[in-house]
C-alpha positions as CSV (number, residue, x, y, z in Angstrom):
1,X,12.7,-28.3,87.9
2,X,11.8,-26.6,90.9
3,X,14.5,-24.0,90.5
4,X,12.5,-22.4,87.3
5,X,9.3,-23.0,89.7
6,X,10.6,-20.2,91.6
7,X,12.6,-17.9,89.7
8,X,8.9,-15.9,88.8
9,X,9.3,-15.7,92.5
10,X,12.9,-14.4,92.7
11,X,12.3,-12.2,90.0
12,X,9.7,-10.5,91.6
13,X,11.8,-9.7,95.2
14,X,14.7,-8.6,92.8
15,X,12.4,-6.1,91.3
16,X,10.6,-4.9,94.9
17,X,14.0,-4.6,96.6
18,X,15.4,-2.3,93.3
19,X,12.2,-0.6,93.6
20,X,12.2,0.3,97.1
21,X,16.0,1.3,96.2
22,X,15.0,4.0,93.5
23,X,12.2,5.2,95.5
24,X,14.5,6.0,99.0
25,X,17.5,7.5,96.7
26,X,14.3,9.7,95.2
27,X,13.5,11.1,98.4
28,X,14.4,14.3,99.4
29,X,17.1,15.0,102.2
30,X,17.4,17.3,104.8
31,X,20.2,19.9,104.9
32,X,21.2,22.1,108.2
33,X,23.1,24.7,108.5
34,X,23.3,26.0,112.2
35,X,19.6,26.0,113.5
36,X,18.5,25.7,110.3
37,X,17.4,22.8,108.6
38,X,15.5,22.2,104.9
39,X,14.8,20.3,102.9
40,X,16.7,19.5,99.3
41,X,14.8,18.3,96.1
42,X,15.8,14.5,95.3
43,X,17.0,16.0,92.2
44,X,19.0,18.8,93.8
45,X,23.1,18.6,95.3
46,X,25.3,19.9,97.3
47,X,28.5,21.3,95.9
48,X,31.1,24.0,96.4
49,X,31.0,27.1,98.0
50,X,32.8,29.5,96.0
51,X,35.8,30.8,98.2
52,X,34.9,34.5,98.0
53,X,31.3,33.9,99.6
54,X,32.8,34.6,103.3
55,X,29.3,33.8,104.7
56,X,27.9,31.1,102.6
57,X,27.6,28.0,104.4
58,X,26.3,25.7,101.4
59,X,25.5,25.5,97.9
60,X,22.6,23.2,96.3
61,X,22.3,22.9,92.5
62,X,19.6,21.5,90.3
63,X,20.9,18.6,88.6
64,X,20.3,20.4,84.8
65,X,23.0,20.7,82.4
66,X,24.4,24.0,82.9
67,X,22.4,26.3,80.5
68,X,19.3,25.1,82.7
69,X,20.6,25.3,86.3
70,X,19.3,27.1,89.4
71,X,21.3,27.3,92.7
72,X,20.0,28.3,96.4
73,X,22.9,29.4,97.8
74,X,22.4,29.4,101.8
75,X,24.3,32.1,104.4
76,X,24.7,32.8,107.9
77,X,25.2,36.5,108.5
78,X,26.2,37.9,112.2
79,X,23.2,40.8,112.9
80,X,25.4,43.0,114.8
81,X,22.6,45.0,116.2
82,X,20.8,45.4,112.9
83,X,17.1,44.7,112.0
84,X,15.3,43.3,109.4
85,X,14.4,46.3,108.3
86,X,17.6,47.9,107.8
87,X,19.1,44.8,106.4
88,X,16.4,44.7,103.9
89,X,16.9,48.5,103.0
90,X,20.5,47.6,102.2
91,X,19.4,44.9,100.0
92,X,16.6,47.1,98.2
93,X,20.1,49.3,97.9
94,X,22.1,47.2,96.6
95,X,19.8,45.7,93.9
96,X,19.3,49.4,92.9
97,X,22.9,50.2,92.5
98,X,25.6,47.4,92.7
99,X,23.4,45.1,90.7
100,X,21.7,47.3,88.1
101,X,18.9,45.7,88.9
102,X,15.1,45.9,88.7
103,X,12.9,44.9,91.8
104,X,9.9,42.5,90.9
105,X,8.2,42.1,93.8
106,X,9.0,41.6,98.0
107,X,6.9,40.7,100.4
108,X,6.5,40.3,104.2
109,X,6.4,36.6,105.5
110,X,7.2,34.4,108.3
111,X,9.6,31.1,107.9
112,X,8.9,28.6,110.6
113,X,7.6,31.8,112.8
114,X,10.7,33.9,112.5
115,X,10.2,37.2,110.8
116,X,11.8,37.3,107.4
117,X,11.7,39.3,104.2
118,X,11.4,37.8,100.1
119,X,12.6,39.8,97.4
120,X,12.3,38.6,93.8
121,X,14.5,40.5,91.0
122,X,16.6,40.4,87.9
123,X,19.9,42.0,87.8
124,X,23.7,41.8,86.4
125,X,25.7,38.9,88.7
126,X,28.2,39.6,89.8
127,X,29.9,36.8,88.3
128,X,30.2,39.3,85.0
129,X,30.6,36.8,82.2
130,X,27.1,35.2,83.5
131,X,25.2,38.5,82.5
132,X,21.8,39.3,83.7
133,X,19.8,36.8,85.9
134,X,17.0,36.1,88.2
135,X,17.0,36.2,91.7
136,X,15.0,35.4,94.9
137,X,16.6,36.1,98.3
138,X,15.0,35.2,101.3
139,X,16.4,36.6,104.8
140,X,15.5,35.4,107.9
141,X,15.7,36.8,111.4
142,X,16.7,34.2,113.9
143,X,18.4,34.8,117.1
144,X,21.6,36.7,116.8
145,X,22.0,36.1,113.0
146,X,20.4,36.7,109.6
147,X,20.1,33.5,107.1
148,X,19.7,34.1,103.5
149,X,18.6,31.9,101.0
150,X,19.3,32.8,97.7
151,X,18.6,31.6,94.2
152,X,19.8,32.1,91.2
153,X,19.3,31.2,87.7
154,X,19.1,32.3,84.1
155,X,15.7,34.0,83.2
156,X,13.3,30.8,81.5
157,X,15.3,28.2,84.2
158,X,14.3,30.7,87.0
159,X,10.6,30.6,85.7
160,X,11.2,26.2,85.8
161,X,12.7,26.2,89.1
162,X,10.7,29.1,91.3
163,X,8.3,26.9,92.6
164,X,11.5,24.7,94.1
165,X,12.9,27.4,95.0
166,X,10.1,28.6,97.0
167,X,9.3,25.1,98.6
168,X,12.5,24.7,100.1
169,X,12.3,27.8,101.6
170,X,8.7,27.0,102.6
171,X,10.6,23.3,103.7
172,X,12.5,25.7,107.0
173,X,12.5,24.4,110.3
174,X,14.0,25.8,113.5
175,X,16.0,23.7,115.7
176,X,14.7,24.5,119.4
């Protein structure tokens, strides 16, 4: 009798305890890649680097089936005595010629008070079979080396997942 007294009781922990489980594995996480550290959507993970990105030090997918995925693919590029600027005129090149592509909008900005660059287009991947997409690269001058964050998506998933995209480069911190 006093068993079934208490099992509302017991019940009730059971349920807190799975509760407080869901809500910590809902949580986002922090990623770092060299000084770098941000912060990845609950409903975002980590998975290959494709082996011909020399400089790409991680990958985070949205978990979508595959028709509605975005990726923010992160690298770390050496500066060898090149600015910003000059990297960001390459880019503006190579969106104009390797890519086909058409440039939406860039902008000037600041990630966790280093000096960096956004540029949002569309443009043919060069993964050929995945035609035309949407991208926003982000590159950041920090120290002796340039970190890009990219993503990528089709065109309606881009329009779902810019706003992540945005706050996790928004999410940047420096380590000191």
């Amino acid at each position: 009798m006093r068993t079934l007294r208490h099992l509302p009781i017991v019940r009730l922990v059971v349920l807190s305890v799975a509760l407080l489980a869901i809500a910590a594995s809902a949580q986002p996480s922090k990623v770092q890649i060299g000084a770098l550290t941000l912060e990845k959507p609950a409903d975002w993970y980590q998975t290959a680097v494709p082996s011909d990105e020399r400089f790409t030090k991680t990958v985070l997918a949205s978990n979508s089936p595959a028709s509605q995925q975005a990726l923010m693919m992160i690298s770390v590029v050496p500066r060898d005595g090149r600015s910003l600027e000059s990297l960001c005129s390459a880019t503006r090149n190579y969106i104009a010629t390797r890519m086909d592509g058409v440039l939406e909008y860039e902008r000037a900005m600041t990630v966790d008070g280093a000096p960096a660059h956004t540029f949002v287009y569309e443009g043919r991947s060069e993964h050929s079979s995945q035609g035309r997409r949407k991208f926003m690269r982000t590159i950041v001058q920090k120290g002796n080396s340039f970190y890009i964050m990219q993503g990528v998506a089709d065109h309606i998933p881009f329009a779902n997942h810019a706003g992540t995209l945005d706050k996790m480069v928004n999410s940047v911190q420096w380590a000191n």
